[in-house]
N, C-alpha and C positions, 0 to 999 in steps of 0.2 A: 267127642267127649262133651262139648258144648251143648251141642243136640242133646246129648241126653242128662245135662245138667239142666236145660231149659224145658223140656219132657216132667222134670220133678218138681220144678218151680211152678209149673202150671196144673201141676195135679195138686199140689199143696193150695194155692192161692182160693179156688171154690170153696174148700172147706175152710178156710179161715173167714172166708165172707159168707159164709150160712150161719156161724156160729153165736148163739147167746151168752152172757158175758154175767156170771153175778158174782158181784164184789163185795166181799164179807167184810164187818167192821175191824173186822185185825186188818186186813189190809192185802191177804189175800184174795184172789181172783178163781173161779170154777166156772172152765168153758165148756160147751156143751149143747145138748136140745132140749130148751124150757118144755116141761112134762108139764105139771100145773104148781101152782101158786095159790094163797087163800091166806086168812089172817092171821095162820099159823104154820106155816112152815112156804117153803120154795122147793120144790123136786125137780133135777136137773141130769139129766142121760151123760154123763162123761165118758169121753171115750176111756182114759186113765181110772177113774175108779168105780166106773158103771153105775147105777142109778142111786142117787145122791139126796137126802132129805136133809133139809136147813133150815133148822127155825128162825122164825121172822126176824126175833132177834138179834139174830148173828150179820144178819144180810145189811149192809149198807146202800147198796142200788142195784139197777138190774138192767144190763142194756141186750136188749130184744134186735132182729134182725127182721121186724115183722113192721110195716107201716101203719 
């Protein structure tokens, strides 16, 4: 049983650490793969509500998994 609680934990942990993070000004957060961005909106691939357009507006910051 361990084995294969530790088998899910390690399937989950990649995709937590691929994932882009934009944090809207209410204070909600939408993770996902930054599509593109420009000085009016943020588009963002969630797995929950599939591909997501946000204007700049709304967006408080953006944290990228890209160096």
């Amino acid at each position: 049983m361990r084995f294969i609680a530790l088998l899910c934990l390690l399937g989950i942990v990649p995709l937590a650490a691929s994932a882009d993070v934009v944090h809207l000004a209410n204070g909600d957060r939408v993770t996902g793969e930054l599509v593109s961005m420009d000085g009016s909106a943020v588009v963002i691939d969630s797995a929950w509500g599939g591909t997501l357009h946000i204007e700049r507006e709304a967006v408080r910051s953006i944290d990228t998994d890209e160096a």
